[in-house]
MDTraj code that builds the backbone (N, CA, C; nanometers):
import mdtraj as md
import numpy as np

residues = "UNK UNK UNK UNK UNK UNK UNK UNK UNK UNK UNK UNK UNK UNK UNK UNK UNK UNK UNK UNK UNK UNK UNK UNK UNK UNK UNK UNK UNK UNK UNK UNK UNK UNK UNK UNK UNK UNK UNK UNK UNK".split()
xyz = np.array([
    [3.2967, -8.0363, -0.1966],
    [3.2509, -7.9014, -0.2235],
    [3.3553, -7.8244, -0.3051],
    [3.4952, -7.8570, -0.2666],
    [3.5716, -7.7610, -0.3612],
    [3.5985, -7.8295, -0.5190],
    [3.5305, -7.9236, -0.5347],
    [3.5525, -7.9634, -0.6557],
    [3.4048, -7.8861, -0.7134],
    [3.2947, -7.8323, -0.6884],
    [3.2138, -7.7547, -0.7175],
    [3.2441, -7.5876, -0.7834],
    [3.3408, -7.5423, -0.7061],
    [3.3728, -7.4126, -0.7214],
    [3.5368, -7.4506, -0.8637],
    [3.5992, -7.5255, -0.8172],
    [3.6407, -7.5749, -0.9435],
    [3.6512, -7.5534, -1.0764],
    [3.5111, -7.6230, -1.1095],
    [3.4182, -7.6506, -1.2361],
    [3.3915, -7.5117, -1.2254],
    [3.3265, -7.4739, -1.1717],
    [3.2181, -7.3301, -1.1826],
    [3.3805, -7.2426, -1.2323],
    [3.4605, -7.1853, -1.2185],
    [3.6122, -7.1272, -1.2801],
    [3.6244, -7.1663, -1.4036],
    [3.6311, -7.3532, -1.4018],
    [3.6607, -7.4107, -1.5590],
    [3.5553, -7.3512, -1.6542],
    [3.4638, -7.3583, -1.6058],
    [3.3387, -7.2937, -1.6767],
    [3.2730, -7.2070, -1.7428],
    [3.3651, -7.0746, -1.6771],
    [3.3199, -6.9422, -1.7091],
    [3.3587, -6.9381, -1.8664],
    [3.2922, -6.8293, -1.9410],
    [3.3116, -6.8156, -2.0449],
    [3.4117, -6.7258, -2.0935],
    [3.4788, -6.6991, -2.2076],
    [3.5699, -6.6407, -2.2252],
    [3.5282, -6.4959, -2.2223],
    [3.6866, -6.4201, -2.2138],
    [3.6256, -6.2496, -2.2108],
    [3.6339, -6.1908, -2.3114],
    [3.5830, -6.0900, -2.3481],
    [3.5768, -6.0125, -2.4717],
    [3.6018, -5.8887, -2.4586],
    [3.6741, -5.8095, -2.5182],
    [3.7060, -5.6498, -2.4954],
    [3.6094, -5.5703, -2.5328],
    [3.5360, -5.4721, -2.4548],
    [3.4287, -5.3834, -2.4603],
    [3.4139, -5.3400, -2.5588],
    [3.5282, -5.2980, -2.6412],
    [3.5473, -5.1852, -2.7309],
    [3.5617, -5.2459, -2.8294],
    [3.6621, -5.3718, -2.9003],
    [3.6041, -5.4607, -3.0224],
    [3.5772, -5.5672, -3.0027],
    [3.5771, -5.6252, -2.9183],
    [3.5221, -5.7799, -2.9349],
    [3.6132, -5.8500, -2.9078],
    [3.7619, -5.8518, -2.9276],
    [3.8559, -5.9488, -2.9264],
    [3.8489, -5.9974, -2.8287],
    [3.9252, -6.1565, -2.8353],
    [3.9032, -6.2203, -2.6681],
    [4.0352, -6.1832, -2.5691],
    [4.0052, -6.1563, -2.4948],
    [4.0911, -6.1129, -2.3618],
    [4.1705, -6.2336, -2.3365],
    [4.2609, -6.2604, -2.3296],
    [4.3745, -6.3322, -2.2744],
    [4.3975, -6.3229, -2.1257],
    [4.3551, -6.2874, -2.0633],
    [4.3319, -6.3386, -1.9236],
    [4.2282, -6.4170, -1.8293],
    [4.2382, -6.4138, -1.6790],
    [4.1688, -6.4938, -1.6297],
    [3.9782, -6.4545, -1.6618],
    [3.8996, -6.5361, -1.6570],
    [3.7231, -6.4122, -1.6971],
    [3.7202, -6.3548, -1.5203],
    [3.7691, -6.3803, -1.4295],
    [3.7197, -6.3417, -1.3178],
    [3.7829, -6.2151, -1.2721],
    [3.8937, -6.1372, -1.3806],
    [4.0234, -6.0269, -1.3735],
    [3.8630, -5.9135, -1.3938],
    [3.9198, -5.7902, -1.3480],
    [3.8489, -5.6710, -1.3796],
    [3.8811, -5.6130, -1.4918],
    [3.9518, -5.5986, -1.5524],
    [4.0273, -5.5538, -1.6955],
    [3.8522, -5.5700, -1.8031],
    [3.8138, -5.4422, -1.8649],
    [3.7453, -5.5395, -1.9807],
    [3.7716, -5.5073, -2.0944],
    [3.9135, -5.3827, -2.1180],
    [3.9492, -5.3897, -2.2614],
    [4.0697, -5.4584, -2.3021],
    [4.0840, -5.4991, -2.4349],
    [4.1840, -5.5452, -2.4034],
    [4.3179, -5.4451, -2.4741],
    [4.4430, -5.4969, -2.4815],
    [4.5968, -5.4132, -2.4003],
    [4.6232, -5.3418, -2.5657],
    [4.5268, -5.3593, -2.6721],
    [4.5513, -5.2655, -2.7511],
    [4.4269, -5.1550, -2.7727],
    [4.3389, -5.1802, -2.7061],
    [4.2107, -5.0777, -2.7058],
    [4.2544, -4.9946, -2.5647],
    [4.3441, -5.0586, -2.4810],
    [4.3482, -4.9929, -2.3692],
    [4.4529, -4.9198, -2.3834],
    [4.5673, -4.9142, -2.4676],
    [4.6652, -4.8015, -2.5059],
    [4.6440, -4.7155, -2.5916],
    [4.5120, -4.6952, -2.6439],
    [4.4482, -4.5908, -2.7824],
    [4.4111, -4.4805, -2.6547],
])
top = md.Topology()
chain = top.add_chain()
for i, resn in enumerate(residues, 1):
    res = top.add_residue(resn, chain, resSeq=i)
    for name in ("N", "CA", "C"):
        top.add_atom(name, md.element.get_by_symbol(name[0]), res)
traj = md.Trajectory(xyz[None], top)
């Protein structure tokens, strides 16, 4: 079973910052959704 939940982590898709699009450099499961130069404007 924990090789189920695993995969399902490896899996997720990457994140994208609300505000342009760029991809987020962190984990997809973090709460953050802008990223660290849309979030210092």
């Amino acid at each position: 079973m924990l090789e189920n939940v695993v995969e399902f982590f490896k899996n997720l898709p990457d994140k994208h910052c609300v505000e342009c699009g760029e991809k987020i450099d962190e984990q997809s499961e973090c709460y953050a959704n802008t990223c660290e130069h849309c979030n210092t404007l």
